[in-house]
N, C-alpha and C positions, 0 to 999 in steps of 0.2 A: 451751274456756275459756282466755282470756290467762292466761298465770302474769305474774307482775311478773318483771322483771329483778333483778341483782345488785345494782345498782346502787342503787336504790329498796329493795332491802329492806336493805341497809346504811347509806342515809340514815333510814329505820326506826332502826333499832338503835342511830344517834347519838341519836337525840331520846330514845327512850326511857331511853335511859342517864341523861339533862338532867332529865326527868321525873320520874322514881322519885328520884332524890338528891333533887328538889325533896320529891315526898312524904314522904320521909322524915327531911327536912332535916338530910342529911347536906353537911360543908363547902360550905353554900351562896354563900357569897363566891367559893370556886372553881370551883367548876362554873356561873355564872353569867361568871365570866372568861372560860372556857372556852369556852360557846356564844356570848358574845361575839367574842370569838375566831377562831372557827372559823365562825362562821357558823350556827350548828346552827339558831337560829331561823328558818329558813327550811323546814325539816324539820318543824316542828309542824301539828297538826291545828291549826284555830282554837280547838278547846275547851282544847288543850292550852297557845295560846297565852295563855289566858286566865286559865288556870291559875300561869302560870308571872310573869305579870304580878303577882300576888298577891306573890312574892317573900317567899314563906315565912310569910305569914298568911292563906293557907284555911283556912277548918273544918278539927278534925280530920276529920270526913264526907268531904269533898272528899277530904284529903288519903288516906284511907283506899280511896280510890273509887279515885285513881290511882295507888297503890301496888300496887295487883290485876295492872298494866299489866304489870308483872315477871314473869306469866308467857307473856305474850304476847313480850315478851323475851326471853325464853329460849327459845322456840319458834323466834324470829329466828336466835338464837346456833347453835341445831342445822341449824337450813335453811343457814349459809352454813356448818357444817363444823365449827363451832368447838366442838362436844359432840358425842361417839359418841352418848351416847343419849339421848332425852329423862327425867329425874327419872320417879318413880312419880305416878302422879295422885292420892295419895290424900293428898297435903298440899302446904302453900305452899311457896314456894322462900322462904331467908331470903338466899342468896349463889347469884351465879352465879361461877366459876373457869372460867376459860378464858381463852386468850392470844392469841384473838381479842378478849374485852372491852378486855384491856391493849393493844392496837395501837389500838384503838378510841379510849380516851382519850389515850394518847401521841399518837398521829399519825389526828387521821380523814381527811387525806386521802390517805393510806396506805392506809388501813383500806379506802376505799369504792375506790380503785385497783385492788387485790388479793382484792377479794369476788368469791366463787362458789359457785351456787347447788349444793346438792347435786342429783342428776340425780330426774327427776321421778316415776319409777315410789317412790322414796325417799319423797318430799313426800308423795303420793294415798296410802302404806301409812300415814302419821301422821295423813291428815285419816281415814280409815277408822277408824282405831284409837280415834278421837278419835270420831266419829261414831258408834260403837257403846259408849262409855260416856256418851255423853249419850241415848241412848234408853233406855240401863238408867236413867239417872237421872230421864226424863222417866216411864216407865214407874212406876215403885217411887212418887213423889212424884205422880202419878196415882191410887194406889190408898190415900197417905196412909202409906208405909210408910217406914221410914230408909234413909238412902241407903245404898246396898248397900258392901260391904266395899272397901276398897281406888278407894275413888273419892271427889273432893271437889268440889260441886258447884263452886263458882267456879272452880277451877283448870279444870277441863275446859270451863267456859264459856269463859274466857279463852284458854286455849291455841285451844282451836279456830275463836275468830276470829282466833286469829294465822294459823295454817295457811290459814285460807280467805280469808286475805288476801293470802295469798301467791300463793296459787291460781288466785284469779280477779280480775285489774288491776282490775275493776270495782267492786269492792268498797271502802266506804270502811272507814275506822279505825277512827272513831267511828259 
């Protein structure tokens, strides 16, 4: 299976960044400078471009729909190094900290210059990790039962198409 490069998953990681501000409509006059800027809209999915075109009137629905994308971000943020370890899966991320996010928006083309994958036996131990709390979850919600302890259905959805985006270049985003 292709893994994506460095490269692509830190053009990843800018868009994402553009994305979630948008969902969350955090200083969106600047982070609209920003991707203008830098270029970042070149990095969007189309759905994301379409999103971002809204310029801070989607639905809340929408907006709630791509603000989920943060954990898939963060998934990004640990595959290029920038988190020892991925968060618990049993709730949302509200912040990511890291000073690869901060290079990220100070300089992306710094940022995607100096991107490196963590080594791959690293990647397959998170998509496993990740593939064995989505079958407890598909299991449990099978027989109509709560989802079991320490796990949250969307974050583990979400993470783990980040991961198996990573994984396999064939895969799309959306």
């Amino acid at each position: 299976m292709p893994v994506r490069n460095s490269t692509e998953v830190a053009q990843r990681v800018l868009a994402l960044m553009a994305i979630i501000d948008e969902a969350r409509r955090e200083q969106l006059d600047l982070m609209h400078a920003w991707v203008a800027r830098h270029g970042i809209a070149r990095y969007f999915t189309p759905n994301e471009a379409q999103f971002m075109a809204a310029r801070g009137h989607a639905t809340k629905a929408v907006r709630v729909d791509f603000s989920w994308r943060a954990e898939g971000l963060m998934v990004l943020v640990w595959a290029l190094g920038g988190l020892d370890e991925c968060p618990p899966l049993d709730r949302p991320l509200t912040n990511i900290a890291s000073p690869l996010i901060e290079l990220a928006a100070r300089s992306p083309e710094e940022f995607i210059a100096g991107a490196r994958l963590r080594p791959l036996p690293e990647l397959e131990t998170l998509d496993r990790t990740l593939m064995d709390a989505s079958a407890k979850l598909r299991e449990t919600r099978m027989r109509g039962l709560p989802d079991p302890a320490g796990l949250d259905f969307v974050v583990v959805y979400e993470r783990s198409n980040a991961i198996a985006w990573v994984l396999d270049s064939r895969e799309g985003w959306d």
